[in-house]
N, C-alpha and C positions, 0 to 999 in steps of 0.2 A: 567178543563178549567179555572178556577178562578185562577187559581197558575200560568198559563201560563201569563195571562194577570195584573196580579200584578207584576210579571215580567218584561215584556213590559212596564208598569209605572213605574217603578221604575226606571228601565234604562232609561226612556225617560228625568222623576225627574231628574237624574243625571246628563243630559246633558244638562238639562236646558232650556228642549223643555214645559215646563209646564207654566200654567198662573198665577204662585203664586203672589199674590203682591206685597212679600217682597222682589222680585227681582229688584238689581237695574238695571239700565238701562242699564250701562257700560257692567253690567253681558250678556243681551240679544242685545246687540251691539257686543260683544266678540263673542256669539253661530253665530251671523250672518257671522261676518265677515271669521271665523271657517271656518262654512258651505261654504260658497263662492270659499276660498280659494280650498277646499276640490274638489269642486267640477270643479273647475278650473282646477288643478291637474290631478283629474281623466280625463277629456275630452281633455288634453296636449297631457298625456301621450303615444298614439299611435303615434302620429304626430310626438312625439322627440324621441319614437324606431324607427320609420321607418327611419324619418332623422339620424339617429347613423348608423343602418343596410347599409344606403345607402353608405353613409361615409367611411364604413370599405368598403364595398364592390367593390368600387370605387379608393379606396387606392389598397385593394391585384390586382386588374385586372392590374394598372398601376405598378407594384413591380413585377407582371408577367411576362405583354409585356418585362417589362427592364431583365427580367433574359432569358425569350426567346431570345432577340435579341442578347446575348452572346452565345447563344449554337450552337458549333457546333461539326457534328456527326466524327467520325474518325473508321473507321474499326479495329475489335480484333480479334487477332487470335486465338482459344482455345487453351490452352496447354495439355487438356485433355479431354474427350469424357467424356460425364453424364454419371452416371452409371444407372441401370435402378430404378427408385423408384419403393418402394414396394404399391401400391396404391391399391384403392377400385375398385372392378371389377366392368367395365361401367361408369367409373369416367371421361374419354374419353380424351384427350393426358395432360401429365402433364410440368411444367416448371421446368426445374430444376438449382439448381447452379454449374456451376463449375468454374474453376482458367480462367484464359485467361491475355494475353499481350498484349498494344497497344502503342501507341505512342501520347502523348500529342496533343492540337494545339500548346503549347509553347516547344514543341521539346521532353521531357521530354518522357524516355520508364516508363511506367506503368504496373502493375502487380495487379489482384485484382477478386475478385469472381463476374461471372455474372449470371445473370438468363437468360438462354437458352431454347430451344423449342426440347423435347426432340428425334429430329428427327437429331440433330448438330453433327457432328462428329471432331474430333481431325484435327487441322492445316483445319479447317475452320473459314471465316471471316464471323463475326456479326457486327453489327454496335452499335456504342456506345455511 
């Protein structure tokens, strides 16, 4: 118990939380203003995470709305039927990819792999 609390003075000694004399004042003017600051900090710092959090969070929602309001859906047609995947029995309906063709909004035919519901069959339209 004595080692523990030789400890605890000693660290304390260091920080200059003790009532030596031969401290000058500047010394114990420095631990305050330390302290202060320290403690300033610690009671900020929720207050300017949440303000940051808010911040982002309020930035991607309006970066959202702007890429929503560009989306629009266009029907594809599969070029190939899923094949069946090999899944975990009781795993209960799976997605699967396959090719499909559609047509841009800027006109443009496109070609490219979609994730389908595996009940899709060949020369059906999904939407995309």
């Amino acid at each position: 118990m004595r080692s523990r609390t030789g400890r605890l003075a000693r660290l304390a000694r260091g920080r200059r939380l003790d009532r030596n004399p031969l401290r000058r004042g500047s010394d114990r003017a420095e631990t305050v203003v330390s302290g202060a600051l320290l403690a300033g900090f610690l009671a900020a710092a929720p207050f300017a995470a949440h303000a940051a959090g808010s911040w982002a969070y309020a930035t991607s929602a309006r970066e959202a709305q702007a890429q929503q309001a560009t989306i629009r859906q266009v029907p594809a047609t599969l070029v190939q039927s899923p094949s069946l995947a090999a899944g975990f029995p009781g795993a209960g309906a799976a997605s699967l990819s396959v090719v499909a063709r559609w047509r841009a909004p800027d006109g443009q035919e496109r070609t490219g792999e979609l994730v389908v519901p595996s009940g899709a069959e060949t020369d059906s339209a999904v939407p995309v």
